[in-house]
Each structure stands twice: as structure tokens, then as C-alpha cells.
RODO-2510 file (C-alpha; in nm, 4 decimals, decimal comma):
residues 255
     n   res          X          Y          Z
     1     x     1,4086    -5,1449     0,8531
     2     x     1,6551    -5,0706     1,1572
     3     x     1,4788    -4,8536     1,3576
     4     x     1,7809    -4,6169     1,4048
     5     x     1,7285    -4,5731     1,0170
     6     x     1,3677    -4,5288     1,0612
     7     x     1,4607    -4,2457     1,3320
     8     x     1,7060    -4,0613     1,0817
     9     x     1,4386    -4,0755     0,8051
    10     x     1,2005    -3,9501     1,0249
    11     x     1,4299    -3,6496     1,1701
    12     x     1,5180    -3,5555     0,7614
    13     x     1,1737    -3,5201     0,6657
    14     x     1,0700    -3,3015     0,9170
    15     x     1,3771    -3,0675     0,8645
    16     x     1,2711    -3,0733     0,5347
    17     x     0,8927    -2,9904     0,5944
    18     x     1,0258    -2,7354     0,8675
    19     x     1,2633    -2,5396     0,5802
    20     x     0,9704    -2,5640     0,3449
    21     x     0,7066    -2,4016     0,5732
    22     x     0,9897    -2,0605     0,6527
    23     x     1,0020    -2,0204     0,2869
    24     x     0,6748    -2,0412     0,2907
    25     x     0,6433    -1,7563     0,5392
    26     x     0,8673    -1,5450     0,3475
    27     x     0,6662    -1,5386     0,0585
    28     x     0,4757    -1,2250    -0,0727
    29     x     0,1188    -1,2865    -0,0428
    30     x    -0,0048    -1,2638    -0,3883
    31     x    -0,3175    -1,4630    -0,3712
    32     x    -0,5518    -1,1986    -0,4732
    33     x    -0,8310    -1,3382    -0,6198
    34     x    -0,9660    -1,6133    -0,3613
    35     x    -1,3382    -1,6941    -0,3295
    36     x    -1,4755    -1,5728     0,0123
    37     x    -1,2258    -1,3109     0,0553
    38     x    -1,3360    -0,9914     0,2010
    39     x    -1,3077    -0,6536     0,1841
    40     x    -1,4303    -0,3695     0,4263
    41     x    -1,4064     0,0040     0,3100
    42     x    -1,5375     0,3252     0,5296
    43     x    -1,7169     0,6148     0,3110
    44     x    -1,7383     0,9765     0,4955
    45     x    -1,8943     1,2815     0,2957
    46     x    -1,7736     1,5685     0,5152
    47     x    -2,0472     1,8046     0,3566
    48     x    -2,3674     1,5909     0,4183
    49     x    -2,2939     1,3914     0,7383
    50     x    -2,2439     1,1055     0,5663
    51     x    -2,0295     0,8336     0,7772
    52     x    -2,0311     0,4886     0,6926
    53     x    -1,8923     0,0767     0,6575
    54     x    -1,9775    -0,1281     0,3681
    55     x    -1,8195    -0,4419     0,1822
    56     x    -1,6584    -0,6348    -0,0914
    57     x    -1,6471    -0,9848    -0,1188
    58     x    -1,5307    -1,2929    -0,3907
    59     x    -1,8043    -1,5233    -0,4506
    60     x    -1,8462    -1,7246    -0,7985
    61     x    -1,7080    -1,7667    -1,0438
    62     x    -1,7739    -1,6138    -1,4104
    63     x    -1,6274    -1,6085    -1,7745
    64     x    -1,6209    -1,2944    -1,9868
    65     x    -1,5244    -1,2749    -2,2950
    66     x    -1,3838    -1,5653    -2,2927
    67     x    -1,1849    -1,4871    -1,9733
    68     x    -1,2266    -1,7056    -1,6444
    69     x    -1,3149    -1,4139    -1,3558
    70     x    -1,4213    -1,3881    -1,0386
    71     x    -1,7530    -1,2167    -0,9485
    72     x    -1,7749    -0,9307    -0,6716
    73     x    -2,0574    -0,8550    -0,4486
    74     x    -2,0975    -0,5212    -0,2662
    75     x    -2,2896    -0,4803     0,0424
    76     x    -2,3694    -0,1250     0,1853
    77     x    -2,2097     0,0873    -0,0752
    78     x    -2,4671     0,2593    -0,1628
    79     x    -2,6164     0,3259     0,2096
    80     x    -2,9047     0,0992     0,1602
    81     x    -2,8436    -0,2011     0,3397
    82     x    -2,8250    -0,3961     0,0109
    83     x    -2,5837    -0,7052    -0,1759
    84     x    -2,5155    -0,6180    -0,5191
    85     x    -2,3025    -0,7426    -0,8282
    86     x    -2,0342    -0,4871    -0,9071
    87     x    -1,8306    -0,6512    -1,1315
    88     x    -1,5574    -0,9273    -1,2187
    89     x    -1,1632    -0,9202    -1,1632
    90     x    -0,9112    -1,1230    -1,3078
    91     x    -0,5305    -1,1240    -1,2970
    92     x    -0,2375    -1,1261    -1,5337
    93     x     0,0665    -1,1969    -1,3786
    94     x     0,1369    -0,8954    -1,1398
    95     x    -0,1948    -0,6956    -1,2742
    96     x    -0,5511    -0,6810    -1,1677
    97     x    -0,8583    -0,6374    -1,3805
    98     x    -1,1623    -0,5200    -1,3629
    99     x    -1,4736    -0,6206    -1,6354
   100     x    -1,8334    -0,6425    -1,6441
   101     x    -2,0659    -0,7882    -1,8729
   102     x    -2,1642    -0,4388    -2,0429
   103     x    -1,7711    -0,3519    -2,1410
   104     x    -1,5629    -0,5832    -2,4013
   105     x    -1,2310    -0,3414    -2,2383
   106     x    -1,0978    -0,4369    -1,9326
   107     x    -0,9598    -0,1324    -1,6496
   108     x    -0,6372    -0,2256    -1,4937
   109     x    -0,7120    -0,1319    -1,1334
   110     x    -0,3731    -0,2356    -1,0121
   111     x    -0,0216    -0,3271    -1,1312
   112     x     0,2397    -0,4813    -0,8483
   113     x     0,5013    -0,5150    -1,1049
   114     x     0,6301    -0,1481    -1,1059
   115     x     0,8910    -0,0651    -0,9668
   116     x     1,0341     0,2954    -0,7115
   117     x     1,0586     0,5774    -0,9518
   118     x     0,7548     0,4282    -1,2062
   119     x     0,4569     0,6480    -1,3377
   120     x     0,1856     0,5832    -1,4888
   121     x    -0,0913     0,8046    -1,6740
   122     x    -0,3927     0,8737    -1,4855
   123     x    -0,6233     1,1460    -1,6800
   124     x    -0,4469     1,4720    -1,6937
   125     x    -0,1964     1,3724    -1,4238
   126     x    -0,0149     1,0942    -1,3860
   127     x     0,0858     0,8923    -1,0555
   128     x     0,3697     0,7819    -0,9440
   129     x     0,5503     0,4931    -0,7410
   130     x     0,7218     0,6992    -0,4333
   131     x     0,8616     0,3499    -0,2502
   132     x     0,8057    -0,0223    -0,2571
   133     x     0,8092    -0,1460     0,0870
   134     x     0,7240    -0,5500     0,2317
   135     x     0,5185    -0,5413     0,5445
   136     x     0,5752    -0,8976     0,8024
   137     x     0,2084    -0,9312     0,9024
   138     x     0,1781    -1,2488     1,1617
   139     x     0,5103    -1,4226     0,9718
   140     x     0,3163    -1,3709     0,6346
   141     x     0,4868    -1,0942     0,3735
   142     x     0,2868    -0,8658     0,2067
   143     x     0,4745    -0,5883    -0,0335
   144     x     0,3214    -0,2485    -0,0572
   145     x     0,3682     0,0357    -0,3328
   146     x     0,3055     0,3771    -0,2080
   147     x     0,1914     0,5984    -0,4926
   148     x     0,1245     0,9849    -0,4926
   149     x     0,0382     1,2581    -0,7456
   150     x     0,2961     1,3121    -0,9994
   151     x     0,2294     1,6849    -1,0412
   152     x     0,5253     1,8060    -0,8113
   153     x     0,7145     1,7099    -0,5718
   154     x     0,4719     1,8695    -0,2866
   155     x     0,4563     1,7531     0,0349
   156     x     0,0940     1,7761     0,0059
   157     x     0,0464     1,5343    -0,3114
   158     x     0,2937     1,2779    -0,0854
   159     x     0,0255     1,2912     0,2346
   160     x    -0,1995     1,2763    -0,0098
   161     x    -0,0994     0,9604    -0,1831
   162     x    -0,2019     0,5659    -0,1242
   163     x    -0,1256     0,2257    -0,1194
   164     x    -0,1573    -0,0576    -0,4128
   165     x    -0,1057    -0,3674    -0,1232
   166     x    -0,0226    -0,7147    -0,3019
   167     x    -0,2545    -0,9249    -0,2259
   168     x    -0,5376    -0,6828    -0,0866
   169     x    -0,5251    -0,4380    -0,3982
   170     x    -0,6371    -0,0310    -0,3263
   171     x    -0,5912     0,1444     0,0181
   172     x    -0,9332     0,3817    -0,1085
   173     x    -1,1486     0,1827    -0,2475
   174     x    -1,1219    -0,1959    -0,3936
   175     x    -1,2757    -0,0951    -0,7441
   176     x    -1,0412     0,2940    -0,7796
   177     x    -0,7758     0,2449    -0,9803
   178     x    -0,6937     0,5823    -0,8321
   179     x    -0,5193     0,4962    -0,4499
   180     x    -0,4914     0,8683    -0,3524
   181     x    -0,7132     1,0548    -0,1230
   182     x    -0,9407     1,3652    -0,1993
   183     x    -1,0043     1,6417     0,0202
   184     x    -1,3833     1,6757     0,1281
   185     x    -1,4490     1,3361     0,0860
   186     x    -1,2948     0,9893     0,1416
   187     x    -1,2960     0,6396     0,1208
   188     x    -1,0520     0,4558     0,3180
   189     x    -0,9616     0,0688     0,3546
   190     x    -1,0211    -0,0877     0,7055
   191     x    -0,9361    -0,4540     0,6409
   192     x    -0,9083    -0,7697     0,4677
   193     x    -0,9529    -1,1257     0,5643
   194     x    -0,7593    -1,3740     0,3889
   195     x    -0,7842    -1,6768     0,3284
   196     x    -0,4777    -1,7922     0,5571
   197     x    -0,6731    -1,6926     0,8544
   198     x    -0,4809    -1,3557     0,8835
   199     x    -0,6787    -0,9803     0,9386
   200     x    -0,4437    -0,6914     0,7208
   201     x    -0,6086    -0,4062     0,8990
   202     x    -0,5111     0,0054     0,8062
   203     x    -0,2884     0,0134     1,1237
   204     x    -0,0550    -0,1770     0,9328
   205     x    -0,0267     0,1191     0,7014
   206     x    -0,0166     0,3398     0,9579
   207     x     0,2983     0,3776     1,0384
   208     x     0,4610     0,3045     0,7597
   209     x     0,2729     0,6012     0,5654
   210     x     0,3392     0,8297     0,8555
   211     x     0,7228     0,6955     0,7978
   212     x     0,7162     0,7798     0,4503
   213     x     0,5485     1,1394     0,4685
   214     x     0,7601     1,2626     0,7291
   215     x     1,0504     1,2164     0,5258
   216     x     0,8942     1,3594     0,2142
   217     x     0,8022     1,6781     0,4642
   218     x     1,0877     1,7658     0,5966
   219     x     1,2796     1,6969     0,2856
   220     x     1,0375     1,9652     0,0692
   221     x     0,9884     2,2183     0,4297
   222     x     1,2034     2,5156     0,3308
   223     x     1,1879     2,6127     0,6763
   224     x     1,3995     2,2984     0,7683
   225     x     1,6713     2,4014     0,5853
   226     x     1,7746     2,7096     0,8335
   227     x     2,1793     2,6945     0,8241
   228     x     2,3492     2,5862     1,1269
   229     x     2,6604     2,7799     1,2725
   230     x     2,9319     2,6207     1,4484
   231     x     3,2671     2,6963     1,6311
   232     x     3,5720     2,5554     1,4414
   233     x     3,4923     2,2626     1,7020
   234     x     3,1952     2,1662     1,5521
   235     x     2,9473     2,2917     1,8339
   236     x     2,6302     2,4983     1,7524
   237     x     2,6853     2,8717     1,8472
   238     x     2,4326     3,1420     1,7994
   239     x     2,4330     3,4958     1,6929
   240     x     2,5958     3,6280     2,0121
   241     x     2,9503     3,4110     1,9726
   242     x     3,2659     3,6091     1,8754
   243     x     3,4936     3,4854     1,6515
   244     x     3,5674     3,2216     1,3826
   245     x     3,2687     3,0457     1,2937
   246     x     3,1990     2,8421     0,9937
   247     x     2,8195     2,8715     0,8498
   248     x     2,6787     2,7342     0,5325
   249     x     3,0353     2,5477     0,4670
   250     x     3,2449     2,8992     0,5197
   251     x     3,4908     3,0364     0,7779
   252     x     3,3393     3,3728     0,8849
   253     x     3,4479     3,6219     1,1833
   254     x     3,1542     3,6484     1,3914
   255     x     3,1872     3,9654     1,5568
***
């Protein structure tokens, strides 16, 4: 072969290789079940000094009830220094599941297929999907749900809420299907390694929860909604301007 053809074959294959590795990137990391991957959590109990790290990681393999799993191992959960089996998970298209060898049902601990606006039931309340954002964490996507109380539209239930994170699962706890925090006493996600050779840490959820609370705050803040009044030139006057001002969308003579 010519080697000027030889150069242009060379050229289109890595143009091809290139294109395939940004769609790559672009992805949404969805890989949630990989053996070795793991989790770290942070447990505080306010009311008895409690304050500490512990674990979850994939390792093995399993089948239950006729279903191919993956097993999870704790380590520290319980403040003893220990590795334990907590259970398996599997996944069903955009749901997680949790089962162990003493249950024939399944718990669905997460479900990445709903969509803004979705609820679900969750005892005697019910949660709900507040936003659907996709975090860029070193060129790799990862899509995150925020969910919150659905018992009002509170401010409170909003900082309250969590994250279902595709890919890493619960911002509480890996095993809650329950992402919201309680007052008093929390556990809260600190990072996952996966299996790309990435770190998704909290900071990464950060800002974007701060982003998404602040909005929520200052749309429910009554106090927020003080009317502005204006000169018929669209400046901000106060009480001591005389004349024609226009204040919550009328003309008034401000004497």
C-alpha cells in the first residue's frame, strides 16, 4: 500500500477513535453496580457525641432468588471497627435494589428514571423530584435528582431534601431509600470512587444544593415579596417622594 494511503487511513481512524472517546465523555455515568466500588458515609448523633466515618463497598458476587446480585460489605457502621455483610443490590434498567437472603421482596432504594415534578410514596408522606440536574465531574457526566418532602411547599422540607446521584445512588446513606435529612441526627455522603479512576466527593453537591435552596427560599420568603415603588421613570423612590408613583402595578399620588 502507498504510503500516502497508509497516512490517510491512519489520520481517519484516529478521528474516529478521537469522536468516539467525547461521546464517551458525555455519557451519564450509570455504572452502578461495579465490584470494588466504594462508598464512604459520615454518621453524627448530636445528642450522644457520636461523630464518625465508615464504609460501603462491592465485593462478590451472589444470586438470590434466582437473581444475579452483587454483595455489600460495611465497615464501621456500627462503631466497632468491624466488616460486615449488609446485603445485595441489583439493577433494573434505571432502578436499584436492595435484597438479602432472609426477604423473597426486594426494596427499591433508588429510581433514576423519574422525571422534575415526579412523587413517589414514602410512608405517610410522599417525596418528590424538585429538579434533575447533570453534574461534569473531570469530563465524566453524572445526572443528579434532587428530592424533598412532598408535604408543602416549605422552604424547610426543600433544605431539607437530598440527592438520588446516577451512578453513586443516596446522598444519606447508600442502603436509605429515604435521601432527605433529619434534624438531630444525620448521615451524610462524603465520596465515591469509581471505577474510572474519578473521586465524586459532597463538594460537588455543594453548590448545586445551595443553588437550588436559595431559589426555593426566596421564592416561599414572604418577606421577599415587599412591593417596590417607582417614579413614572422606573427608579425606586421611597416614602418621602411627592407625586405620581406607581406601586404594586398602580398609578398613585404620593403626597
Amino acid at each position: 500500500m502507498e504510503p500516502f494511503k497508509i497516512k490517510q487511513l491512519f489520520i481517519f481512524a484516529m478521528l474516529i477513535t478521537s469522536c468516539f472517546s467525547v461521546v464517551r465523555a458525555q455519557e451519564i455515568y450509570d455504572n452502578f453496580l461495579e465490584e470494588g466500588k466504594t462508598w464512604t458515609y459520615h454518621f453524627e448523633y448530636y445528642f450522644k457525641g457520636l461523630n464518625y466515618d465508615y464504609n460501603y463497598t462491592i465485593q462478590g458476587d451472589t444470586t438470590i432468588n434466582g437473581t444475579a446480585c452483587k454483595k455489600i460489605y460495611s465497615h464501621n457502621k456500627n462503631h466497632d471497627g468491624l466488616t460486615k455483610y449488609e446485603c445485595s443490590l441489583y439493577q433494573k434498567e434505571k432502578m436499584i435494589f436492595m435484597i438479602d437472603n432472609q426477604k423473597s421482596t426486594p426494596t427499591i432504594l433508588c429510581n433514576f428514571g423519574l422525571k422534575k415534578g415526579d412523587s413517589m410514596p414514602y410512608g405517610n408522606y410522599s417525596l418528590k423530584v424538585y429538579s434533575v440536574d447533570t453534574l461534569n465531574i473531570e469530563n465524566q457526566k453524572i445526572r443528579c435528582l434532587f428530592i424533598y418532602y412532598n408535604d408543602g411547599e416549605s422552604s424547610d422540607n426543600l433544605r431539607e431534601g437530598g440527592f438520588w446521584i446516577e451512578g453513586i445512588g443516596n446522598s444519606r446513606d447508600l442502603l436509605f431509600y429515604d435521601p432527605c435529612d433529619y434534624p438531630g441526627y444525620t448521615w451524610n455522603f462524603k465520596n465515591c470512587k469509581l471505577s474510572n479512576g474519578s473521586t465524586f466527593t459532597v463538594a460537588d453537591l455543594e453548590a448545586l444544593k445551595n443553588k437550588i435552596t436559595s431559589i426555593r427560599t426566596i421564592k416561599n420568603d414572604p418577606t421577599k415579596k415587599v412591593a417596590e415603588t417607582v417614579n413614572l421613570q422606573g427608579m425606586p423612590v421611597n416614602n418621602n417622594f411627592k407625586g405620581i408613583v406607581i406601586k404594586n402595578g398602580e398609578k398613585i399620588l404620593q403626597k
